[in-house]
C-alpha positions in Angstrom: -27.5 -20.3 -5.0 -29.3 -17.2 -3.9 -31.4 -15.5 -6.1 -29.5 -11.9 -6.7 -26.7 -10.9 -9.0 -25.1 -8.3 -6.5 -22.3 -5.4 -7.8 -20.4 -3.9 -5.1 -18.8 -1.1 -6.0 -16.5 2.1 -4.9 -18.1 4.8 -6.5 -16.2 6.7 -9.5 -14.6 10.0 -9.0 -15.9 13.1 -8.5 -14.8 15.8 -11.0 -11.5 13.9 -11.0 -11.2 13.3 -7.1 -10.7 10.4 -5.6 -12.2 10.0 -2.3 -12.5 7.8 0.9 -15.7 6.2 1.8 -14.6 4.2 4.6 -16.4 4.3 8.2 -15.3 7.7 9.5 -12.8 8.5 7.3 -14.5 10.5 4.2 -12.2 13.2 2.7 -10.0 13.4 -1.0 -7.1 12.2 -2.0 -5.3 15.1 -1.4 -6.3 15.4 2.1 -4.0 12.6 3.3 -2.4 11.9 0.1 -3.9 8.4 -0.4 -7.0 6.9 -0.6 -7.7 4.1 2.0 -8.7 0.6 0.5 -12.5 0.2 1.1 -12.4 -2.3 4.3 -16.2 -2.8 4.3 -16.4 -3.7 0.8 -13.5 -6.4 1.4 -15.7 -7.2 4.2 -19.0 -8.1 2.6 -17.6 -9.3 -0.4 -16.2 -12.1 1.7 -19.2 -12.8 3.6 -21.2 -12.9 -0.4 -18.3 -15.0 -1.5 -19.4 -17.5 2.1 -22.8 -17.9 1.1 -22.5 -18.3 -2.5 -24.0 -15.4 -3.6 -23.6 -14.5 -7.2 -21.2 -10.8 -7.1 -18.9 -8.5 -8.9 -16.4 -6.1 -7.5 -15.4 -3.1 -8.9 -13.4 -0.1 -7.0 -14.0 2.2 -9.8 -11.4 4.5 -7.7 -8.7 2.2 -7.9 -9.5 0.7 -11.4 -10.2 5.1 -12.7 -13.4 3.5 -14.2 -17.0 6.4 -14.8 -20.5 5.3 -14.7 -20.0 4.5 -18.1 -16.8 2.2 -18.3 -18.4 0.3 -14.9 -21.5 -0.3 -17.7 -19.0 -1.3 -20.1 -16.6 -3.8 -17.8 -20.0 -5.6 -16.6 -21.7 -6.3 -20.3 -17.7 -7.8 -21.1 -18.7 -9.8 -18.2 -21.8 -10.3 -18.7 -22.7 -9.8 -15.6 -25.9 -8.2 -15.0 -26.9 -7.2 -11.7 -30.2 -6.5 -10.1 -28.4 -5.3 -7.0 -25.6 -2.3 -6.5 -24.5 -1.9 -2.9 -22.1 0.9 -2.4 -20.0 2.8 0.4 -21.2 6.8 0.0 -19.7 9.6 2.5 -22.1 13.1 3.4 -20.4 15.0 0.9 -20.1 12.6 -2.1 -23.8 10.8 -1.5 -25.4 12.5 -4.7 -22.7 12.8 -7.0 -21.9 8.6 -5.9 -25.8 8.0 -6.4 -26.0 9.9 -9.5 -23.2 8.2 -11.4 -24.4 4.7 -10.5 -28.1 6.0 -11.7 -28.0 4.9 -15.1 -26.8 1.4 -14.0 -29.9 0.7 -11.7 -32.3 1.8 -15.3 -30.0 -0.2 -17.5 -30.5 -2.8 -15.4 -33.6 -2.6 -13.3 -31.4 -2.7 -10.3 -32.2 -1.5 -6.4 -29.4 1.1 -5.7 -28.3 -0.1 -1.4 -26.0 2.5 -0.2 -24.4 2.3 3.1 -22.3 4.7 5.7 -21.8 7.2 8.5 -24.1 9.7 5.9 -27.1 7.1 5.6 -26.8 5.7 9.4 -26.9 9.1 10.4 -29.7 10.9 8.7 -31.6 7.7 7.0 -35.0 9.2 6.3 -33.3 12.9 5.0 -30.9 10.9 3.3 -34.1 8.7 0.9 -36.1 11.7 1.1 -33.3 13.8 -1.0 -31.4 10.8 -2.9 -34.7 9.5 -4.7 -32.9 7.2 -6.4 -31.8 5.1 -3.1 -33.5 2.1 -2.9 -32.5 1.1 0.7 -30.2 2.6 3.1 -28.4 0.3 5.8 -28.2 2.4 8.8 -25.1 1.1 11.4 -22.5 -1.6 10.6 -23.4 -2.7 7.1 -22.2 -6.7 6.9 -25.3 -9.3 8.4 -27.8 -6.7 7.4 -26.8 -7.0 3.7 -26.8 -10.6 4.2 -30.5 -10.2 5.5 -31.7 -7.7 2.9 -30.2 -10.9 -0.2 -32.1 -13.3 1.7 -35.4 -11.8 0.4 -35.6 -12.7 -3.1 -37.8 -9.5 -4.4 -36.4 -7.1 -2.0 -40.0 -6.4 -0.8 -41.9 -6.4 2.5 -38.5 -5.6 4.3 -40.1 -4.4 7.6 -38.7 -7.6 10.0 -35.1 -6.5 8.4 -33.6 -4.5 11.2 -31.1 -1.5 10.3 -32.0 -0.5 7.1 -34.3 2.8 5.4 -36.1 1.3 2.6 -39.2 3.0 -0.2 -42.4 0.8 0.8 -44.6 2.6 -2.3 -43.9 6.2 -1.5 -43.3 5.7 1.9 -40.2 5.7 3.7 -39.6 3.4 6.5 -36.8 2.6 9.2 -36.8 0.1 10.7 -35.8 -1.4 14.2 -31.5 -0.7 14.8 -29.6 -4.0 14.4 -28.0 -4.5 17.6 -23.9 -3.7 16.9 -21.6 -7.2 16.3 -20.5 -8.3 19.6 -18.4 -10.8 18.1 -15.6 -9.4 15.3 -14.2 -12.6 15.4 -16.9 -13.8 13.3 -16.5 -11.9 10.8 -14.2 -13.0 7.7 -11.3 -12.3 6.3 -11.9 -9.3 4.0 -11.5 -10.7 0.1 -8.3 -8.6 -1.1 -8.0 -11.2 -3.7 -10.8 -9.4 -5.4 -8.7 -6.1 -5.1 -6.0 -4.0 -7.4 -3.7 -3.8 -4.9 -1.1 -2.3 -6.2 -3.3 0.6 -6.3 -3.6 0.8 -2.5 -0.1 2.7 -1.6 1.1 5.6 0.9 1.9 9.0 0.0 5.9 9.7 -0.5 7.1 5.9 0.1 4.8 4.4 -2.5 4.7 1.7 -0.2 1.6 -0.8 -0.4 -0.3 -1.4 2.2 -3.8 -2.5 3.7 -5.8 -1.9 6.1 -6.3 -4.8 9.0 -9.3 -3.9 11.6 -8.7 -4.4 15.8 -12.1 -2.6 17.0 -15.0 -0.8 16.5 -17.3 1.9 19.0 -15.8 5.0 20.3 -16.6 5.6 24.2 -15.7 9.1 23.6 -17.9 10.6 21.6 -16.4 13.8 20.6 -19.4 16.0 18.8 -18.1 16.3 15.1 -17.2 12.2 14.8 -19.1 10.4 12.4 -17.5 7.2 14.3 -20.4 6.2 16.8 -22.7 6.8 13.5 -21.2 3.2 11.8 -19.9 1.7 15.4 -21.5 3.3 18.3 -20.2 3.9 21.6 -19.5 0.2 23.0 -16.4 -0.5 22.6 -15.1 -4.0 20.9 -12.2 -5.9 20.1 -10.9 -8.3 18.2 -8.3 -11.0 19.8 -4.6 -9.9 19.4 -4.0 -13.2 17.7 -6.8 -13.1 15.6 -5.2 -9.8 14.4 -1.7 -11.2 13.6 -3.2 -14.1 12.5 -4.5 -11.8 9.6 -1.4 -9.6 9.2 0.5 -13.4 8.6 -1.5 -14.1 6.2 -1.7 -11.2 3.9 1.9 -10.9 4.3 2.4 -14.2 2.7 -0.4 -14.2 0.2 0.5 -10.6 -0.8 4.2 -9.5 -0.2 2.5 -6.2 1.9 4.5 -5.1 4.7 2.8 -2.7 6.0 -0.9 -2.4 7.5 -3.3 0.8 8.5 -4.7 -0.9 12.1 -8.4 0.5 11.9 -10.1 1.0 14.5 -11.1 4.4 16.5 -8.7 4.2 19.3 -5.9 0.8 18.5 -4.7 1.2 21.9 -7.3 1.7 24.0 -7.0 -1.5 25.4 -3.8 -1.7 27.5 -3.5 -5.7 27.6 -4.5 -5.5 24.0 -1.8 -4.0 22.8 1.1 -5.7 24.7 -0.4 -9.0 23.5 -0.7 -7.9 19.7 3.2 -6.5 20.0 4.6 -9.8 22.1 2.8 -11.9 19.0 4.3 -9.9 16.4 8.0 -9.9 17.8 7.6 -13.6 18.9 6.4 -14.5 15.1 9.6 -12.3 13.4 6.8 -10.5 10.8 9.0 -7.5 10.2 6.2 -5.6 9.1 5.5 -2.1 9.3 1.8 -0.8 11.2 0.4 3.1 11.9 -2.8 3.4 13.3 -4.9 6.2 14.9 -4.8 6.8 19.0 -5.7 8.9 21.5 -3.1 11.0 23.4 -4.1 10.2 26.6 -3.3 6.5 25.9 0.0 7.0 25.3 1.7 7.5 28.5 3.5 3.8 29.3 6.9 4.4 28.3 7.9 1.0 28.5 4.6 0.1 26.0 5.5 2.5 23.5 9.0 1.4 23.2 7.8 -2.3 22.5 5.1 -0.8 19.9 8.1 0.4 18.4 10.0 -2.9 18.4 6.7 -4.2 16.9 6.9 -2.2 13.8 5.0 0.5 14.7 5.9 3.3 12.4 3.2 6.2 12.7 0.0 7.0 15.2 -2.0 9.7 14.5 -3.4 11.7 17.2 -6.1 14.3 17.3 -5.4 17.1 18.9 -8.1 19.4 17.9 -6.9 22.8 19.3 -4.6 24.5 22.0 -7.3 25.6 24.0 -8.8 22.7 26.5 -12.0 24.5 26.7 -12.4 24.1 23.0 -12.0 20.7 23.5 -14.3 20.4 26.1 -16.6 22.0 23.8 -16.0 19.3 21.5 -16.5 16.7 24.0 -12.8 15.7 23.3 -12.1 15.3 27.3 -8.5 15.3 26.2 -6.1 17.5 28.6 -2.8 19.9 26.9 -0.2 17.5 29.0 -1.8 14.5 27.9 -1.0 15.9 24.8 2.9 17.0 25.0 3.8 14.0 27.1 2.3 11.4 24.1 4.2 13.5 21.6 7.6 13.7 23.4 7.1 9.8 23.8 6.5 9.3 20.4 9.6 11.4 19.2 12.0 10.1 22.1 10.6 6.5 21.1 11.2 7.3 17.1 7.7 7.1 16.6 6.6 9.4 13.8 3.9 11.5 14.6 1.0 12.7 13.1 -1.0 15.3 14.3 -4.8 16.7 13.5 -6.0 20.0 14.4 -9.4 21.3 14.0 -10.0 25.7 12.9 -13.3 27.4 12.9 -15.2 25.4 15.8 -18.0 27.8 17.1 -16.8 30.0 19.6 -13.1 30.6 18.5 -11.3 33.6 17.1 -9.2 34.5 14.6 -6.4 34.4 17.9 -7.6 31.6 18.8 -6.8 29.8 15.4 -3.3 31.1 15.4 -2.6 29.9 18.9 -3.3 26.6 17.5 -0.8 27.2 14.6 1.4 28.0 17.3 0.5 24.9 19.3 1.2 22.7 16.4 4.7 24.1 15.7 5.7 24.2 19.3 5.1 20.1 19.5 7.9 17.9 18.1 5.2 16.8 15.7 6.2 15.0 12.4 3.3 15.7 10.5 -0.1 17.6 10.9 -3.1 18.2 8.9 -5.6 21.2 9.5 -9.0 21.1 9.2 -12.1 23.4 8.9 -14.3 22.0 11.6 -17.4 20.6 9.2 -20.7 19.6 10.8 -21.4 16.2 9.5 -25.0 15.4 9.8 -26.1 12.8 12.1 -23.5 14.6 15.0 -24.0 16.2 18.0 -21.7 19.4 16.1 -24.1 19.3 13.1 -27.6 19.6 15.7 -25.5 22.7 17.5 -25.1 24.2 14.1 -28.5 24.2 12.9 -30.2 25.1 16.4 -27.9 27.9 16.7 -28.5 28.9 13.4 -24.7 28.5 12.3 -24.8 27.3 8.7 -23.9 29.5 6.5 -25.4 26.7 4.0 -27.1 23.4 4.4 -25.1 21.9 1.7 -24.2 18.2 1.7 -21.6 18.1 -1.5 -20.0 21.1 0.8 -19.5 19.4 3.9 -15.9 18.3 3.7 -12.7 19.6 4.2 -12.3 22.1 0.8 -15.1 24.2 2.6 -16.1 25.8 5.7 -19.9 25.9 6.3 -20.4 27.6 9.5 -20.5 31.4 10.1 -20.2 32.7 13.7 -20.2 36.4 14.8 -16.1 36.0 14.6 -15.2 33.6 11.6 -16.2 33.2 8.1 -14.9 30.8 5.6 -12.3 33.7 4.3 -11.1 33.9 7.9 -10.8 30.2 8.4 -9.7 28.9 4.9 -6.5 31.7 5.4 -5.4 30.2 8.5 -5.7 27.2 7.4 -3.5 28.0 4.6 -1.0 30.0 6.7 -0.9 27.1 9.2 0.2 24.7 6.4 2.9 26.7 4.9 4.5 27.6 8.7 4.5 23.9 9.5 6.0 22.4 6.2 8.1 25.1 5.0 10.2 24.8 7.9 13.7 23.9 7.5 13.3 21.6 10.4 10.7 19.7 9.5 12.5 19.2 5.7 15.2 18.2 6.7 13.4 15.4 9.2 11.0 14.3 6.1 14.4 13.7 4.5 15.5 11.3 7.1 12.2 9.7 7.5 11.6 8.3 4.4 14.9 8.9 1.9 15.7 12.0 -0.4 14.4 10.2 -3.8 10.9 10.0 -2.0 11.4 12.6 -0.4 12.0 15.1 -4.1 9.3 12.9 -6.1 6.8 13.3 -3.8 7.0 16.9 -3.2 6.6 17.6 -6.8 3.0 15.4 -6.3 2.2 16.3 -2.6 3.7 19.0 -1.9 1.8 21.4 -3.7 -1.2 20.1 -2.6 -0.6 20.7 1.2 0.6 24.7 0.7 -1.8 25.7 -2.0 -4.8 24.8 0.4 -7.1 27.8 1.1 
């Protein structure tokens, strides 16, 4: 048995937020109406539970536990743990750190926190979080397996991918090369999960989130994704990803699954092979997943997605303009973009569509061509952002050499705030556009009477009273 007595844990809320701390997704619950379940916790808790390592998981979001009650639940347990490893996102990292605080003195524990924050500004990150022990920098699974294997967490220099206190000095060490191999990792431990916690905005459905890939060839400037994953480009085996899908539909009655990965259908052959296994097995289950436009264009593809049980994709769009875009390092072109929607709608797809306001350069115009954009597309759905320089990103270096922050805040740097301030824009200026864009695209008989038909009028009138509001008082 190894020597440690690890908690992982999903930090508590923050001033009664729930948030996402998954990969590259990091924003509230009222961004997308639902916090995803926390994949990379699933993860490692199944490779802890492989190698017999002594554990406790707690998703203090799901279970609507404090600092205090997570204290409480683990002495009930008595459990006491001399490790805490925890998922933490730019703008949560010192509110996370600060509530799990008093558990490291309680019980002399080393506080491990991983994600796009710590992988992409690992020595900033220990240099303003004192209270972080070690930092995993990149994909967070072997090198936590590494980090147990040393008994007194000391003398971690031959450990790669990690920021660790040696005395008062910080060190990184050398990167972990990325998994070549998802295969090998596990099946993420759901068992350990509330997962009737886990459900979608509106429908109330459950669901879970099943991983096909990781790395992002694209590299668009404000992504945190290359931060976790990098820029090659892997893949699990379509089986291997139904195989998974089977199983959890069996074990847990879910019928419908959040594909995670940067760009699901990426891979043409990929995605012909997952659909072809899913029909040929009868699953009837439900799947969305996020995509790029310009891999949508094979009408005969999307139509079998749809057979498949693909329900939603979500696209980034960005902006109207293609030289914003550009800007962004999105390399995405306007009729890539019409064509996928028009698919999408003509296939019975739902779309989902995300558009970014304030990027350097743009204008108040330029923002409401964007509105105007979104409402011209036969778009479902469509969030709007404030573009946010997440540190680590190429956006975030532009920011600061150009001397665009308005302030260097961390606990600001997500979507309730806009940072930046260029000769046109200001935070006023953006956060009204925003807010204007909302209520044009959802107060729009059109789209009402489509939600209707989408997901049922019950749904539809109980979550409007929850939702709703959310989506047209943003500002």
């Amino acid at each position: 048995m190894n020597a440690h007595a690890v908690l992982l844990t999903n930090p508590p809320r923050i001033q009664g937020f729930a948030w996402t701390r998954e990969g590259r997704c990091q924003e509230k619950e009222d961004t997308l109406g639902t916090v995803k379940p926390p994949l990379s916790l699933a993860l490692i808790a199944a490779l802890l539970r492989d190698n017999n390592i002594n554990f406790q998981l707690l998703d203090a979001i799901a279970l609507g536990l404090n600092g205090n009650e997570i204290y409480q639940r683990l002495m009930q347990l008595n459990f006491h743990p001399d490790v805490i490893i925890y998922g933490t996102t730019t703008a949560t990292i010192a509110a996370d750190t600060a509530s799990l605080s008093p558990l490291k003195e309680k019980f002399h524990a080393k506080l491990i926190a991983f994600g796009a924050h710590v992988s992409g500004v690992p020595q900033e990150t220990l240099e303003k979080v004192p209270d972080i022990d070690i930092g995993i920098i990149g994909e967070p699974e072997y090198t936590i397996l590494d980090l147990l294997s040393n008994d007194a967490l000391e003398n971690l220099d031959k450990v790669e991918g990690i920021v660790w206190r040696n005395g008062r000095e910080i060190v990184t060490t050398k990167r972990r090369p990325w998994i070549a191999d998802l295969d090998r990792l596990p099946q993420p431990a759901w068992d350990l999960f509330p997962l009737e916690k886990y459900v979608l905005p509106f429908s109330h459905e459950r669901y879970l989130m099943v991983e096909t890939s990781r790395g992002c060839p694209f590299a668009c400037d404000f992504c945190v994704a290359t931060l976790n994953h990098g820029k090659k480009f892997r893949e699990k085996k379509a089986e291997t990803v139904v195989d998974e899908i089977e199983r959890l539909k069996e074990k847990f009655q879910i019928k419908t699954f959040n594909l995670f990965g940067d760009t699901v259908t990426l891979n043409k052959k990929f995605v012909e092979t997952f659909c072809d296994e899913l029909i040929g097995r009868r699953l009837s289950i439900r799947w969305l997943a996020n995509t790029r436009a310009d891999t949508l264009y094979d009408q005969d593809l999307v139509k079998k997605m749809k057979e498949s049980g693909c329900w939603m994709l979500s696209i980034g769009i960005e902006s109207f303009s293609e030289k914003t875009r550009n800007a962004m390092q999105k390399k995405l072109e306007t009729d890539k973009i019409t064509r996928a929607i028009s698919l999408l709608r003509k296939t019975g797809i739902v779309s989902f569509g995300f558009f970014i306001y304030g990027y350097p350069g743009e204008t108040e115009e330029d923002m409401a061509e964007t509105t105007r954009f979104a409402l011209s597309l036969p778009l479902d759905y469509a969030n709007f952002y404030p573009a946010v320089p997440y540190p680590g990103t190429a956006f975030y270096d532009t920011c600061v050499r150009d001397g665009l922050l308005q302030y260097n805040s961390w606990d600001k740097m997500e979507y309730s705030y806009y940072v930046i301030k260029t000769q046109e824009l200001n935070e006023k200026t953006v956060k009204k556009a925003i807010s204007r864009a909302y209520r044009r695209f959802y107060l729009r008989p059109r789209f009402i009477f489509r939600h209707i038909k989408n997901i049922g009028i019950i749904p539809f009138l109980s979550g409007s009273v929850k939702y709703g509001l959310k989506f047209l008082l943003k500002s």
